[in-house]
Biopython code that builds the backbone (N, CA, C, O; Angstrom):
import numpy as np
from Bio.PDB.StructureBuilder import StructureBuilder

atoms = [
    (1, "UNK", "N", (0.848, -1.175, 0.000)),
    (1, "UNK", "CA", (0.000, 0.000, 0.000)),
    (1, "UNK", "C", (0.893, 1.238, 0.000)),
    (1, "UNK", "O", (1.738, 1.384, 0.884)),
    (2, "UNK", "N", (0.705, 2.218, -1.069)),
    (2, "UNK", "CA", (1.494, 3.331, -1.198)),
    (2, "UNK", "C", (1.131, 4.601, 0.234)),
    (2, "UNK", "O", (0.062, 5.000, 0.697)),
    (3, "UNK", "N", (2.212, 4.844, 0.493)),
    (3, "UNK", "CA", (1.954, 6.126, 1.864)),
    (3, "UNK", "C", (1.202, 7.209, 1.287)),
    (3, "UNK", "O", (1.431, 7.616, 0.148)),
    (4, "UNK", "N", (0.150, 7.774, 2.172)),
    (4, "UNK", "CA", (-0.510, 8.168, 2.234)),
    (4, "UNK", "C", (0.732, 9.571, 1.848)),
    (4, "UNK", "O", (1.953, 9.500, 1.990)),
    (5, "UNK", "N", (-0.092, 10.792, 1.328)),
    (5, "UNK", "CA", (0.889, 11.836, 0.307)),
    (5, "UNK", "C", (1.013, 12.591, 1.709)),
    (5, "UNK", "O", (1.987, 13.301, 1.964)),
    (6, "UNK", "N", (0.137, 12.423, 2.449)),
    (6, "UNK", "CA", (0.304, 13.937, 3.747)),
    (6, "UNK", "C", (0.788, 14.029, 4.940)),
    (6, "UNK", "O", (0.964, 14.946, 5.742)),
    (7, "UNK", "N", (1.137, 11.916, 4.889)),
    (7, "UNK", "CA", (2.228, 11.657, 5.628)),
    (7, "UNK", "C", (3.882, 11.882, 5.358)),
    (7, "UNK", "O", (4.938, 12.107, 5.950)),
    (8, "UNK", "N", (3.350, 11.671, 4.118)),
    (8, "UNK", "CA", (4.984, 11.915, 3.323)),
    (8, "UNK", "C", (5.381, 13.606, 3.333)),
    (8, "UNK", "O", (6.522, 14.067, 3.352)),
    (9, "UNK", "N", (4.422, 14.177, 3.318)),
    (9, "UNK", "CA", (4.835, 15.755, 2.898)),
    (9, "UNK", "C", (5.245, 16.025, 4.765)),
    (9, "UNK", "O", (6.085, 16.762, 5.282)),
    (10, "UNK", "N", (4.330, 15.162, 5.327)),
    (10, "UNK", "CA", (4.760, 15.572, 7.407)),
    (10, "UNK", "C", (5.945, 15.171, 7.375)),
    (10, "UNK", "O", (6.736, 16.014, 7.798)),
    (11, "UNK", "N", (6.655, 13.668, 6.849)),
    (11, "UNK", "CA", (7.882, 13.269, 7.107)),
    (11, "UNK", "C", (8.983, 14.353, 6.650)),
    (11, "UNK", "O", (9.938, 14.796, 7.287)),
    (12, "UNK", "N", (8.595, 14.604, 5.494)),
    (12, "UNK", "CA", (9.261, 15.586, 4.625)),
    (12, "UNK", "C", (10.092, 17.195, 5.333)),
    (12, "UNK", "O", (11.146, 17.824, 5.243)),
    (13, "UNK", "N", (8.624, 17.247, 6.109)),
    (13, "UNK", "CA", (9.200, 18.697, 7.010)),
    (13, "UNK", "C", (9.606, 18.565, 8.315)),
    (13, "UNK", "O", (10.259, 19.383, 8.963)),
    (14, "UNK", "N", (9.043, 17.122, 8.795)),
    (14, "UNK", "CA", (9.802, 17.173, 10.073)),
    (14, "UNK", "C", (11.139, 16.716, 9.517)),
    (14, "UNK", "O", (11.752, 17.765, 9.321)),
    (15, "UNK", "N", (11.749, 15.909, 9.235)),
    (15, "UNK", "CA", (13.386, 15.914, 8.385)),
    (15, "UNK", "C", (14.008, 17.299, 8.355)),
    (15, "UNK", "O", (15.027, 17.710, 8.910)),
    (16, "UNK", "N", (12.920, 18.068, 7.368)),
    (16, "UNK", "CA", (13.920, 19.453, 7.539)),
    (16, "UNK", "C", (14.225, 20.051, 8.578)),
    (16, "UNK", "O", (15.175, 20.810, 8.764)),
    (17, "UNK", "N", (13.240, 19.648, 9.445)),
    (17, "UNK", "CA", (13.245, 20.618, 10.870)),
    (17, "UNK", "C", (14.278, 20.204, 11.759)),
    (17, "UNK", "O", (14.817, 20.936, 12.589)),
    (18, "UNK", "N", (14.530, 19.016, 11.556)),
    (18, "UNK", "CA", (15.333, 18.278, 12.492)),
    (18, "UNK", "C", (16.873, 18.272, 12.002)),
    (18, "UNK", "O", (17.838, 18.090, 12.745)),
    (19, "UNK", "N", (16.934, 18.579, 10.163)),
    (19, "UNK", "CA", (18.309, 18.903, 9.633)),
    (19, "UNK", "C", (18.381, 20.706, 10.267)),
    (19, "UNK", "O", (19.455, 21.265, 10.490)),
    (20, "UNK", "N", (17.286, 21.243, 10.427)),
    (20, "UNK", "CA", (17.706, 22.588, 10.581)),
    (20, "UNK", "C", (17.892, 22.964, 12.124)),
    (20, "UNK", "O", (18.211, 24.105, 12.456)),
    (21, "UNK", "N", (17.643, 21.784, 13.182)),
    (21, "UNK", "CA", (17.993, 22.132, 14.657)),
    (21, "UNK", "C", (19.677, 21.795, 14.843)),
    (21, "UNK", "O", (20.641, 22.461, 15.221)),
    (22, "UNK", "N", (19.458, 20.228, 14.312)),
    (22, "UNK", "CA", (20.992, 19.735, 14.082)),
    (22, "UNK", "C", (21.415, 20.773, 13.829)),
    (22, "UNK", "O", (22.018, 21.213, 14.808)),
    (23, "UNK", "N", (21.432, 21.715, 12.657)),
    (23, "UNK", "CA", (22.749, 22.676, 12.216)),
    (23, "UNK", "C", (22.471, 23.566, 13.213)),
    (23, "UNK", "O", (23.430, 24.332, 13.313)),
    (24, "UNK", "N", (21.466, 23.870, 14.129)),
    (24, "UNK", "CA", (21.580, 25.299, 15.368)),
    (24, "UNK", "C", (21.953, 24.607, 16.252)),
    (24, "UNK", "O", (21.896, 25.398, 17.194)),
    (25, "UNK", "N", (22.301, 23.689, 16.651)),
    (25, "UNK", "CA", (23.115, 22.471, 17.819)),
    (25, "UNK", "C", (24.389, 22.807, 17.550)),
    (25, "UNK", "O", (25.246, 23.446, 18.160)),
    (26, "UNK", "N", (24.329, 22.035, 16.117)),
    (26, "UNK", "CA", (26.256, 22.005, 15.841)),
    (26, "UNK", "C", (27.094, 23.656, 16.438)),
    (26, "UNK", "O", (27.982, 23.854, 17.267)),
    (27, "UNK", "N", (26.171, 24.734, 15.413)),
    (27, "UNK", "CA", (26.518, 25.988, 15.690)),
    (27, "UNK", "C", (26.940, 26.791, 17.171)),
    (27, "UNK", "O", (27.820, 27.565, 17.549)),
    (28, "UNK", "N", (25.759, 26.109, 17.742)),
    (28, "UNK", "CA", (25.938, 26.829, 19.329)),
    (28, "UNK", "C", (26.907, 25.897, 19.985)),
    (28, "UNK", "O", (27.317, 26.384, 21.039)),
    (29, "UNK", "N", (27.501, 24.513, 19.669)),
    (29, "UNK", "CA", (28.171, 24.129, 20.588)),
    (29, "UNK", "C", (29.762, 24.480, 19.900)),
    (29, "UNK", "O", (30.680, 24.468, 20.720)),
    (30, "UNK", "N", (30.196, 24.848, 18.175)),
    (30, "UNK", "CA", (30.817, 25.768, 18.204)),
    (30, "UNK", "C", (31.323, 26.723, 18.563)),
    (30, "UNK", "O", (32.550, 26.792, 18.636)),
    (31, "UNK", "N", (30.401, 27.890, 18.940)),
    (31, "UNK", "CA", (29.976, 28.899, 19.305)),
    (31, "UNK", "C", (30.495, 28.783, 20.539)),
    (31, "UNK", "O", (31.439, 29.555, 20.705)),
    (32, "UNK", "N", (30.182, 27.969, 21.664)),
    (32, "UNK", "CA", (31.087, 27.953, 23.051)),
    (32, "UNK", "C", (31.705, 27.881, 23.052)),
    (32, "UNK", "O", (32.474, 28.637, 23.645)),
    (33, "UNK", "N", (32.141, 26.590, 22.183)),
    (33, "UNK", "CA", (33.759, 26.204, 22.057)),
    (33, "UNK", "C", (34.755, 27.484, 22.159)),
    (33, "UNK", "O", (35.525, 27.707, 23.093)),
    (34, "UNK", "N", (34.556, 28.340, 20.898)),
    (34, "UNK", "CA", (35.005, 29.408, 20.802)),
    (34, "UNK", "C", (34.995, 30.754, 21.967)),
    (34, "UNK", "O", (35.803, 31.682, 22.014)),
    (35, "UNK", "N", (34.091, 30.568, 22.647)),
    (35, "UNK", "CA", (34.021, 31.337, 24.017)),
    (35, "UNK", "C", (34.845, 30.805, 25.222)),
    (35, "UNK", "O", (35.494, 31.454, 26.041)),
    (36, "UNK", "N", (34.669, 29.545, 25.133)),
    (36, "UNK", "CA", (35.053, 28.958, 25.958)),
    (36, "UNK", "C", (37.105, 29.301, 25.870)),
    (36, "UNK", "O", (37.854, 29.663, 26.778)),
    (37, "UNK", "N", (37.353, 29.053, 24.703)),
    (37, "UNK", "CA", (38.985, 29.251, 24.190)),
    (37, "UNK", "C", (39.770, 30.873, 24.616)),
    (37, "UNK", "O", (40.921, 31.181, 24.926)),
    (38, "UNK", "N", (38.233, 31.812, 24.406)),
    (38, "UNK", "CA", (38.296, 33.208, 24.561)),
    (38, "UNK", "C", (38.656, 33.190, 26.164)),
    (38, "UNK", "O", (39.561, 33.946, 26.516)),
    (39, "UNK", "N", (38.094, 32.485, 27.033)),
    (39, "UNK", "CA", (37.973, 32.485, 28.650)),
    (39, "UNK", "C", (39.311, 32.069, 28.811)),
    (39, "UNK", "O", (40.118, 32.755, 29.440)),
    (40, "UNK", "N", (39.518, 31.305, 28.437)),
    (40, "UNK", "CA", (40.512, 30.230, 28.819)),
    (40, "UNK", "C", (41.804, 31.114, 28.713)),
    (40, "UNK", "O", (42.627, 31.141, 29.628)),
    (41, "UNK", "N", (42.004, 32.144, 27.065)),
    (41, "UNK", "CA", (42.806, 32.987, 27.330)),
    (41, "UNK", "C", (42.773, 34.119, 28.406)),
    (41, "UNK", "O", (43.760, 34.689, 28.869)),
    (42, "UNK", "N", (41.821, 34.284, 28.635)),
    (42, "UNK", "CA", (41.320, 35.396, 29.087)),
    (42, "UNK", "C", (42.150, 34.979, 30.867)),
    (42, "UNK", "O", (43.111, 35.600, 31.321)),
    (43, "UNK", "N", (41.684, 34.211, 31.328)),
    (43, "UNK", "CA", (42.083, 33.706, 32.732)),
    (43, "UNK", "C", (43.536, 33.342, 32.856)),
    (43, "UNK", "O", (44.179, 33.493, 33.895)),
    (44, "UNK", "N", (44.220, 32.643, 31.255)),
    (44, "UNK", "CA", (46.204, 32.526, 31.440)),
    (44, "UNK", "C", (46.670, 33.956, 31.330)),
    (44, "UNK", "O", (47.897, 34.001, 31.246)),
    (45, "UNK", "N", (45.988, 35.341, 31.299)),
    (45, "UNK", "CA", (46.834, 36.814, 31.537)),
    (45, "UNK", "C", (46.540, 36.938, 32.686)),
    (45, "UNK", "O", (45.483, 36.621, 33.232)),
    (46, "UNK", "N", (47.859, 37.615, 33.319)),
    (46, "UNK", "CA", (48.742, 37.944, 34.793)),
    (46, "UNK", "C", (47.859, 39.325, 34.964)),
    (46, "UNK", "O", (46.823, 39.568, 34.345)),
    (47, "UNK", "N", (48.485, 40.164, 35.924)),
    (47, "UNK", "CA", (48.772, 41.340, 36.470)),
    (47, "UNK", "C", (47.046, 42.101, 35.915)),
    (47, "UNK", "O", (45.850, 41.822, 35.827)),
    (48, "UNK", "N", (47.702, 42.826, 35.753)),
    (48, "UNK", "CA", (46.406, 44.202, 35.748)),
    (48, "UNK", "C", (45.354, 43.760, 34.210)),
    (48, "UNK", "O", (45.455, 42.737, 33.531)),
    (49, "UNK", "N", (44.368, 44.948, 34.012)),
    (49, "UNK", "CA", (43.927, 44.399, 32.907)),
    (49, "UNK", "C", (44.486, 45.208, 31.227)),
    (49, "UNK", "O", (44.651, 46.424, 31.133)),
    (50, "UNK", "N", (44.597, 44.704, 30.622)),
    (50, "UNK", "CA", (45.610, 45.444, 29.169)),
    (50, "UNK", "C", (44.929, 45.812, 28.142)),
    (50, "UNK", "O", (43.782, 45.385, 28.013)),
    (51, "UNK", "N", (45.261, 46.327, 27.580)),
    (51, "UNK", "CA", (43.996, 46.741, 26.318)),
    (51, "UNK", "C", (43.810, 45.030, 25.631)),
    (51, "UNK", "O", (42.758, 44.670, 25.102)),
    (52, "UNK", "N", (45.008, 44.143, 25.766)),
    (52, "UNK", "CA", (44.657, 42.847, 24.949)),
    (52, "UNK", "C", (44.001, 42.393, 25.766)),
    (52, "UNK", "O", (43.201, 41.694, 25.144)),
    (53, "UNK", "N", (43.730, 42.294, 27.095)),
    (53, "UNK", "CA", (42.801, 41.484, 27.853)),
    (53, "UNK", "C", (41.573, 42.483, 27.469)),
    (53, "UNK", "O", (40.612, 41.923, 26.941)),
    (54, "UNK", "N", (41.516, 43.340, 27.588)),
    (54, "UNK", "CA", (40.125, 44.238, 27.138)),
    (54, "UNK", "C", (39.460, 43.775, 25.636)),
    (54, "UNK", "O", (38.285, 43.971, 25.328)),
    (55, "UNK", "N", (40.187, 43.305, 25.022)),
    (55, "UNK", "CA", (39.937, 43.219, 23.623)),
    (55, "UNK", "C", (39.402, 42.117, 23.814)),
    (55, "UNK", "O", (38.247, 42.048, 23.394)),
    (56, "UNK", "N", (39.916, 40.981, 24.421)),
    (56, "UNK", "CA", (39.264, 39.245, 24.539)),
    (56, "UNK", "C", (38.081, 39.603, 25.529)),
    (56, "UNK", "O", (37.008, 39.062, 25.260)),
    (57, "UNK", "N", (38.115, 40.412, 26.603)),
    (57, "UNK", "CA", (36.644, 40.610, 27.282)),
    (57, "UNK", "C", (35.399, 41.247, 26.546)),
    (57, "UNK", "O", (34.210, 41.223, 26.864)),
    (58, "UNK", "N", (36.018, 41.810, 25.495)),
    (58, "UNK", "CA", (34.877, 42.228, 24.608)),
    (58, "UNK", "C", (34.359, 41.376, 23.836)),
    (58, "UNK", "O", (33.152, 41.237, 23.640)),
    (59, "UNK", "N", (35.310, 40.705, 23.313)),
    (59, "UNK", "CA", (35.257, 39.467, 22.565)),
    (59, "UNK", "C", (34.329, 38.227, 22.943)),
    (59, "UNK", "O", (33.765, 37.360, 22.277)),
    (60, "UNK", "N", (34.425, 38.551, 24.442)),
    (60, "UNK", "CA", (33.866, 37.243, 25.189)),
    (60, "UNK", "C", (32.289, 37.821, 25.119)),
    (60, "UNK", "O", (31.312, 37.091, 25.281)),
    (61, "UNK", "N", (32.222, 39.172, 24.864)),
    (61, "UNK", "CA", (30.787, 39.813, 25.248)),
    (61, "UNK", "C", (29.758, 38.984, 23.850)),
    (61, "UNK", "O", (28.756, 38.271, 23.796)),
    (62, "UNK", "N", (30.622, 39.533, 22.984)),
    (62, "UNK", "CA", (30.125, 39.423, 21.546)),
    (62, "UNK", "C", (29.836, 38.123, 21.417)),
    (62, "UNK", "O", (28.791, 37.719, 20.908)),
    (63, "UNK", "N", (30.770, 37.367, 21.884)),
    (63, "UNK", "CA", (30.705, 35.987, 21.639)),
    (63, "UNK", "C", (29.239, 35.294, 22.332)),
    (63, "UNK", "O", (28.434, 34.542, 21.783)),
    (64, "UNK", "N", (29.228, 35.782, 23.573)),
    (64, "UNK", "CA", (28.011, 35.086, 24.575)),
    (64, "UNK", "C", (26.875, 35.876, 23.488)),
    (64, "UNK", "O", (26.085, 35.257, 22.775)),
    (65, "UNK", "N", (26.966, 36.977, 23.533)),
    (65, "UNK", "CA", (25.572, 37.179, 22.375)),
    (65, "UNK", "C", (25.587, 36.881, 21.134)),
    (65, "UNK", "O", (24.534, 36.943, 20.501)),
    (66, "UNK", "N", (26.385, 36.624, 20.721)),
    (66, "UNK", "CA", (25.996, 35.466, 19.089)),
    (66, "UNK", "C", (25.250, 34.183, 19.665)),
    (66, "UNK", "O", (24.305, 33.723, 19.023)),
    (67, "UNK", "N", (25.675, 33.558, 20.932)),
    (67, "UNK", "CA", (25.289, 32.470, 21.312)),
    (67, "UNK", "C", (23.896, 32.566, 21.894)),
    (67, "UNK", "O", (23.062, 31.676, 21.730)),
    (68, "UNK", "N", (23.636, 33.855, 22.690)),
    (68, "UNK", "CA", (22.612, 34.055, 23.022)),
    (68, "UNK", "C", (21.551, 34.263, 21.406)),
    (68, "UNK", "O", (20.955, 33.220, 21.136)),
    (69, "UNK", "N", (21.396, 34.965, 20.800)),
    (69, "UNK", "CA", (20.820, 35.243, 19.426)),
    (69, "UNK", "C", (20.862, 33.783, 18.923)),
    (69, "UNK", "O", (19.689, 33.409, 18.893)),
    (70, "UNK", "N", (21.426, 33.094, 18.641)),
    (70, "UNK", "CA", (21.582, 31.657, 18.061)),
    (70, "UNK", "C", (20.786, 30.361, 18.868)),
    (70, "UNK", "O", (20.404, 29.325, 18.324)),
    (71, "UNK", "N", (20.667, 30.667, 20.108)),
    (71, "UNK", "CA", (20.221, 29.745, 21.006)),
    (71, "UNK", "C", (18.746, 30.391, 20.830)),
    (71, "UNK", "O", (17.975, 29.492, 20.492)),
    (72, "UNK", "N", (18.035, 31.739, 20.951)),
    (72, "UNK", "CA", (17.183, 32.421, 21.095)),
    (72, "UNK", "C", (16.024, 31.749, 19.538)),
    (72, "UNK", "O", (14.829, 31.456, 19.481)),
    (73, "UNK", "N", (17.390, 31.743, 18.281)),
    (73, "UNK", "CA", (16.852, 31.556, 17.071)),
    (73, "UNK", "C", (15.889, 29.931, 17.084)),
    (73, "UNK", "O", (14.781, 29.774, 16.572)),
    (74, "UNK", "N", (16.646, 28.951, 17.767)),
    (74, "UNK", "CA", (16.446, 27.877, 17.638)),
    (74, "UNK", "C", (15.153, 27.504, 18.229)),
    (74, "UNK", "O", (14.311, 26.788, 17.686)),
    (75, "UNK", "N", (15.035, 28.259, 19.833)),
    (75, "UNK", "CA", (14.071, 28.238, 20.242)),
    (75, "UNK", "C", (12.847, 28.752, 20.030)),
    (75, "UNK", "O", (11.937, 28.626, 20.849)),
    (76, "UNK", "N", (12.712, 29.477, 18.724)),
    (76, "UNK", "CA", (11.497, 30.133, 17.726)),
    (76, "UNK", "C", (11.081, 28.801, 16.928)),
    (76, "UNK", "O", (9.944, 28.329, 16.897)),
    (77, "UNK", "N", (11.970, 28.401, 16.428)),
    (77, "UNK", "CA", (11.653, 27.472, 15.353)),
    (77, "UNK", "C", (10.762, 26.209, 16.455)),
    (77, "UNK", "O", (10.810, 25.848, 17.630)),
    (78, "UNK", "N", (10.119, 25.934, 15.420)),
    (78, "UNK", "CA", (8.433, 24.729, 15.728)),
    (78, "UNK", "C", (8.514, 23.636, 14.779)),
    (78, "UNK", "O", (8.954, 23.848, 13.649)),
    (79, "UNK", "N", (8.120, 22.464, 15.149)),
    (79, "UNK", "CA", (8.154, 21.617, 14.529)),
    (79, "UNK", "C", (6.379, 21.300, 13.408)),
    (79, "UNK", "O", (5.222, 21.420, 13.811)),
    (80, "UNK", "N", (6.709, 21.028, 12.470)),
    (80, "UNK", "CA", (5.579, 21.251, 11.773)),
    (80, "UNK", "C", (4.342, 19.913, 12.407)),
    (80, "UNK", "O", (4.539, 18.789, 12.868)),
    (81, "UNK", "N", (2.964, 20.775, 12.126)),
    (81, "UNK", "CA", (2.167, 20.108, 12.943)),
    (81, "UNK", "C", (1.807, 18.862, 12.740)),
    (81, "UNK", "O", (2.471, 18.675, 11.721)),
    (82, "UNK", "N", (1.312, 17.948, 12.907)),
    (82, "UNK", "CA", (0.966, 16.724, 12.492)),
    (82, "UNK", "C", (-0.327, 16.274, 11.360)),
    (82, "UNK", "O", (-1.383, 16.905, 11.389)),
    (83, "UNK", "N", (-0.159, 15.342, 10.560)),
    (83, "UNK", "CA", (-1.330, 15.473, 9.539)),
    (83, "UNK", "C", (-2.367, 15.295, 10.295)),
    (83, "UNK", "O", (-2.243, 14.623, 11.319)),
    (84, "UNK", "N", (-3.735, 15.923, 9.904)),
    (84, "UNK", "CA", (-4.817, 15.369, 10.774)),
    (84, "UNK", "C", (-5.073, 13.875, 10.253)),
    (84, "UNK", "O", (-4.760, 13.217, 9.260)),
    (85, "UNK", "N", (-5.948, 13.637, 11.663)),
    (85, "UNK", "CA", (-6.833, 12.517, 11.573)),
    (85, "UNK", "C", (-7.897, 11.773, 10.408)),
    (85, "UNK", "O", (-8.500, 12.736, 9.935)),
    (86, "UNK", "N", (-8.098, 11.276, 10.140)),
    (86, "UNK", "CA", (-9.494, 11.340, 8.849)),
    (86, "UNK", "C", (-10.138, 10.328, 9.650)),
    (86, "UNK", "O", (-11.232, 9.877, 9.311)),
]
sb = StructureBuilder()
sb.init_structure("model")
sb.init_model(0)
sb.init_chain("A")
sb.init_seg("    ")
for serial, (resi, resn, name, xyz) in enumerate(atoms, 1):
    if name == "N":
        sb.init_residue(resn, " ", resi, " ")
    sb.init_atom(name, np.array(xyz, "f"), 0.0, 1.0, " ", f" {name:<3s}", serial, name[0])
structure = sb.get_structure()
């Protein structure tokens, strides 16, 4: 028995939805990574604070809000609704 067309068009978009969280997953755990590397320098500088430590604390700002905006994005997105009943 051939699938019903409106199951196939549901499979169809939940797939995309689920290729398009995967890629906001991959991104945001990038995205730390890279914050995380920023900290990491940020905490091996000594003494007072330097314009280069100022530069990675800004860095770290920017960084948490790409992640914030990116995490924010993902959590908009909905999974498409289910075919009705007949």
């Amino acid at each position: 028995m051939p699938q019903d067309p409106k199951i196939a068009a549901f499979v169809s978009k939940m797939n995309d939805y689920v290729t398009a969280i995967g890629a906001d997953i991959d991104d945001m755990v990038a995205k730390a990574g890279a914050l995380q590397d920023t900290i990491t320098t940020l905490q091996n500088s000594a003494g007072q604070v330097t314009p280069e430590d100022q530069a990675l604390i800004d860095q770290a700002q920017s960084q948490v809000a790409a992640l914030v905006d990116k995490a924010d994005a993902a959590d908009g997105k909905t999974p498409p609704p289910p075919p009705p009943v007949v």
